[in-house]
C-alpha positions as CSV (number, residue, x, y, z in Angstrom):
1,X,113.6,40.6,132.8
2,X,114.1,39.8,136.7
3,X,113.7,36.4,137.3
4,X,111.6,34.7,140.1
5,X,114.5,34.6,142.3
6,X,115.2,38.2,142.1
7,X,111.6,39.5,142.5
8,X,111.5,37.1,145.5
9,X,114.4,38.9,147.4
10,X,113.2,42.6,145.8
11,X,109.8,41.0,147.8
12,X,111.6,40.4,151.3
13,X,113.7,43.5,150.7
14,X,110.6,45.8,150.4
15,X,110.5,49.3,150.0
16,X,112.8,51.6,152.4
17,X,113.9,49.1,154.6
18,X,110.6,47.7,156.3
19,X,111.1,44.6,155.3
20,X,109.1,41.3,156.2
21,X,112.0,38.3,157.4
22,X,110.7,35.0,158.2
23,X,111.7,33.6,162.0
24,X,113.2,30.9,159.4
25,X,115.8,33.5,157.8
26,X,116.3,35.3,162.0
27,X,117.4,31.6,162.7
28,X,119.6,31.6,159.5
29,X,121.5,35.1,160.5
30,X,121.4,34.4,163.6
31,X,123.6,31.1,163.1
32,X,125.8,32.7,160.2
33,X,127.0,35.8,164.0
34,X,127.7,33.0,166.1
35,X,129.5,30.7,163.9
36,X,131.2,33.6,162.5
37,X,132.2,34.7,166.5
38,X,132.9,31.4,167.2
39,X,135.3,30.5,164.6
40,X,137.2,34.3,164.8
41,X,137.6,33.4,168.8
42,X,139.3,30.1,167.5
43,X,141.6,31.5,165.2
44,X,142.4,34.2,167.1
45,X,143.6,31.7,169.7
46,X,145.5,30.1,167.4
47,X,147.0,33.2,166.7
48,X,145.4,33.3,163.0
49,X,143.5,36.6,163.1
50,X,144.3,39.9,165.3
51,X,141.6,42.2,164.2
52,X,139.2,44.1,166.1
53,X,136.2,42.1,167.8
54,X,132.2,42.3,167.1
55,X,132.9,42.9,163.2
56,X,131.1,39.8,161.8
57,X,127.1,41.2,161.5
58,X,128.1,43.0,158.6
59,X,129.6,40.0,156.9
60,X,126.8,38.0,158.5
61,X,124.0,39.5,156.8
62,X,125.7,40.5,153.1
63,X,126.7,36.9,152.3
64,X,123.9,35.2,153.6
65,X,122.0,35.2,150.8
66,X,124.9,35.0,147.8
67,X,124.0,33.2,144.7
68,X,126.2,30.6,143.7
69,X,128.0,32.6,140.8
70,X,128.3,35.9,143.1
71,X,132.2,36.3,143.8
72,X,133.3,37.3,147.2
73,X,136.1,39.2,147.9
74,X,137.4,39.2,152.1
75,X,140.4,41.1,153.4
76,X,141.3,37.8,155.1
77,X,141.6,34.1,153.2
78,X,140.0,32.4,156.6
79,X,137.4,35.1,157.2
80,X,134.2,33.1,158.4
81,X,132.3,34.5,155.1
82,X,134.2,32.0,152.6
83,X,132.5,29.9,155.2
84,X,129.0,31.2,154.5
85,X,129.5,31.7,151.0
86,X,130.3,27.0,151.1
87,X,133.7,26.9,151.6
88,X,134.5,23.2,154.2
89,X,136.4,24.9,157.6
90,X,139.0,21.9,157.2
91,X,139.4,23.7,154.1
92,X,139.3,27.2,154.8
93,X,141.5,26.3,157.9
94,X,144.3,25.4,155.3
95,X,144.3,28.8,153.6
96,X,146.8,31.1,153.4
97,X,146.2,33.6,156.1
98,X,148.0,36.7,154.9
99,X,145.6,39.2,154.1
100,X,145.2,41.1,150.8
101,X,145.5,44.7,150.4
102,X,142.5,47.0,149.4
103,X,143.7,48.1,146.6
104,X,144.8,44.8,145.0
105,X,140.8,43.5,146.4
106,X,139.4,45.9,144.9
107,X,141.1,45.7,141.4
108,X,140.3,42.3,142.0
109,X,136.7,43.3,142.0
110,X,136.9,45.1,139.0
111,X,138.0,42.0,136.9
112,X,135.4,39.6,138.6
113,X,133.0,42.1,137.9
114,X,133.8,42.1,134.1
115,X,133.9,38.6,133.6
116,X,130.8,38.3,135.0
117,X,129.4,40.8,132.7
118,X,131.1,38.9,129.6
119,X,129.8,35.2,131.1
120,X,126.1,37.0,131.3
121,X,125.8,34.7,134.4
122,X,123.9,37.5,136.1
123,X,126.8,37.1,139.0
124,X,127.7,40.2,140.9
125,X,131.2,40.8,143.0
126,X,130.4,41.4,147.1
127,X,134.0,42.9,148.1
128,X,134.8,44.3,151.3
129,X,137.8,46.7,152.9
130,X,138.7,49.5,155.1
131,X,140.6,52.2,155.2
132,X,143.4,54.0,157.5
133,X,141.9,56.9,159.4
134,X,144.3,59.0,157.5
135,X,143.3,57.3,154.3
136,X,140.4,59.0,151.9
137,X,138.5,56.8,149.3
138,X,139.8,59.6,146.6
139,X,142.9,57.2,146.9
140,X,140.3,54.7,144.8
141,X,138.9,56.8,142.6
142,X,140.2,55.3,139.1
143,X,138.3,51.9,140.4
144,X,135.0,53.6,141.2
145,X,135.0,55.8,138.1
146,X,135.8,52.4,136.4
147,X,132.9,50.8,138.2
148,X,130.8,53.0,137.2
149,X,131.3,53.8,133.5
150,X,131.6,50.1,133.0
151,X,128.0,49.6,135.0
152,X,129.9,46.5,136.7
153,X,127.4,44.9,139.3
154,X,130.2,45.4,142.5
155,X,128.5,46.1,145.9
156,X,131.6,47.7,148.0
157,X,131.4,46.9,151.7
158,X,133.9,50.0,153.6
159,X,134.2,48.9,157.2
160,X,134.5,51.9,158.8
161,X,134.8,51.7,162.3
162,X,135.5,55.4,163.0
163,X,132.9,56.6,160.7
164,X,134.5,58.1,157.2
165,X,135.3,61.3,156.7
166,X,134.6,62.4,153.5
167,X,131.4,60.9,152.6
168,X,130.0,63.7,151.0
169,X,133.0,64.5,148.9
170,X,132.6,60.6,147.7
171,X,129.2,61.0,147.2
172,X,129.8,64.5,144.5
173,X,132.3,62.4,142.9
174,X,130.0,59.5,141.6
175,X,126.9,60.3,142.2
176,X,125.6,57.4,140.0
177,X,126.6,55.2,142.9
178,X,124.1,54.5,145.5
179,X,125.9,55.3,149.2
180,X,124.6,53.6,152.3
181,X,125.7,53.8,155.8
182,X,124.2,51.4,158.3
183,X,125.4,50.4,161.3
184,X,127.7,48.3,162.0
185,X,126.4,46.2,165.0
186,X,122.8,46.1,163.9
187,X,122.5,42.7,162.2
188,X,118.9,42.8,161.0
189,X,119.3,46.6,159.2
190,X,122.4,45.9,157.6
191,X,120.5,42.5,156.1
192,X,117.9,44.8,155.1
193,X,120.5,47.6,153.5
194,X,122.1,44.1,151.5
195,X,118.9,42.8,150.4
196,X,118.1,45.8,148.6
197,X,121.4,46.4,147.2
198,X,121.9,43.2,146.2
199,X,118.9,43.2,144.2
200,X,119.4,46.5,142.7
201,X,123.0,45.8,141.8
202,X,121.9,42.9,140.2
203,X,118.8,44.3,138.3
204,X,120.6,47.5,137.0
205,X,124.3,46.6,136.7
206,X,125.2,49.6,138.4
207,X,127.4,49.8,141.3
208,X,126.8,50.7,145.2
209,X,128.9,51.6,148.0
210,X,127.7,50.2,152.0
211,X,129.6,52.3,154.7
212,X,129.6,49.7,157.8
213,X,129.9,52.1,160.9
214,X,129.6,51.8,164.7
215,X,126.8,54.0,166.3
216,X,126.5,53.9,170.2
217,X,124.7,51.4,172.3
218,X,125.6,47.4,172.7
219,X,129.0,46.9,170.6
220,X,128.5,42.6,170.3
221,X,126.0,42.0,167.6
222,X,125.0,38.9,168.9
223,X,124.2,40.3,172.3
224,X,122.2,42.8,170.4
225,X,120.7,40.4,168.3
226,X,119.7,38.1,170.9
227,X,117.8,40.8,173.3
228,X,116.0,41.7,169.5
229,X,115.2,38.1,169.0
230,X,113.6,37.5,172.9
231,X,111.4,40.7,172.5
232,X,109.8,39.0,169.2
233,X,109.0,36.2,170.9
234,X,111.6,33.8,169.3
235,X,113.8,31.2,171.2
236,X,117.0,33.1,171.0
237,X,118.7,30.4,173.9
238,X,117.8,27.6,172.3
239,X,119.2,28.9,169.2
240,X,122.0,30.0,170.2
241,X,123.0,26.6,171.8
242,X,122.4,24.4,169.5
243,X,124.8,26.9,167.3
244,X,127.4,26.7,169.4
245,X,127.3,22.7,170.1
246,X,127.1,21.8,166.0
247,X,130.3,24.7,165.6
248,X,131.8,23.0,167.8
249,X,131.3,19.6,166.6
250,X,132.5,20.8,163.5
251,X,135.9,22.5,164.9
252,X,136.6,19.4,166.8
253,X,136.3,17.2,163.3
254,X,137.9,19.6,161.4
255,X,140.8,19.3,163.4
256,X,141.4,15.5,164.3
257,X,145.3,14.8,164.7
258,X,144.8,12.6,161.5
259,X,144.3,15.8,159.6
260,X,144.7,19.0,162.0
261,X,146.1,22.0,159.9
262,X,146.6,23.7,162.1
263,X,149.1,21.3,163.8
């Protein structure tokens, strides 16, 4: 039986997107861009992160909302979603940064994804990678056919900034698994996609698949976000400074001399 929590979120995810978000949970995504921006600018200055720019609505609006028990899986150790998902920046800024591989993330998935099932803690595994443009998800297909047969509660996140090729050919191969594409740079769709395959991953146990693409039009999400916010009426400035000015409180605390890591 769903609890109270879950037929809240089924509520705010709705029925085929059209979804309902309070201003309260716009301010909340709206927060989780620019901090994520804000702290991938940083470590890119530092020299901790070299990949490509305007990436973060996707994380943004999928970990938002994770449960306490829900395990998250990021190609990176400092990826401003371990952030989202509670983990201190004086802590996350002492990680490890080499990044996993996919398929080691993936099988990682797998086994979170059991033990949750074994635990019955109604968790469910939010794991995200990409592929090479000469790379097909066939590569994976042992792990999805697991997923699968095993009903483990995994929502896969492919970043696919090219658009993937083979799609449909995924889509034959397990067509118990619900497929999604949504773009990329759209913040408040691809909250809407996550809502209601979060939900549905967690009701059913079955797995899903979100393809993260870029479409045309504005490529920063926050920019894009921001003109969406200032036609509903809301105080997207304001916001937006008073983001910036606590992140970078934060940074500057995180890394006093006393305790810099990255000194």
């Amino acid at each position: 039986m769903s609890s109270s929590r879950q037929k809240s979120a089924a509520a705010i995810a709705g029925k085929n997107g059209h979804s309902l978000i309070s201003d309260e949970k716009f301010r909340a995504l709206y927060d989780a861009l620019l901090e994520g921006q804000l702290l991938h600018e940083q470590l890119r200055t530092q020299g901790l992160r070299n990949d490509s720019l305007h990436r973060e609505a996707g994380p943004a609006a999928l970990v938002l909302d994770l449960r306490k028990e829900d395990t998250l899986l990021m190609p990176s150790p400092v990826h401003f979603a371990h952030r989202l998902k509670g983990t201190k920046l004086p802590a996350l800024l002492q990680q490890d940064t080499t990044a996993s591989n996919a398929e080691d993330r993936l099988a990682d998935a797998i086994r979170a994804a059991v033990l949750h099932q074994v635990r019955g803690d109604n968790g469910i595994v939010l794991v995200f990678f990409e592929l090479d443009q000469a790379e097909s998800l066939a590569r994976f297909h042992a792990l999805f056919t697991a997923a699968v047969g095993g009903r483990l509660p995994i929502v896969f996140v492919l970043e696919s900034p090219a658009g993937f090729a083979d799609s449909a050919a995924f889509r034959e191969a397990h067509r118990e698994m619900a497929y999604i594409t949504v773009d990329a740079h759209d913040l408040v769709a691809v909250y809407r996609v996550a809502q209601e395959s979060i939900v549905r991953v967690r009701e059913s146990a079955t797995p899903a698949l979100i393809e993260l693409v870029t479409v045309e039009g504005l490529s920063d999400p926050a920019e894009k976000f921001h003109i969406y916010l200032q036609r509903k009426g809301l105080p997207a400035s304001r916001w937006k400074m008073t983001a910036k000015r606590r992140f970078e409180k934060e940074w500057h605390s995180a890394c006093l001399p006393q305790g810099n890591p990255l000194a």
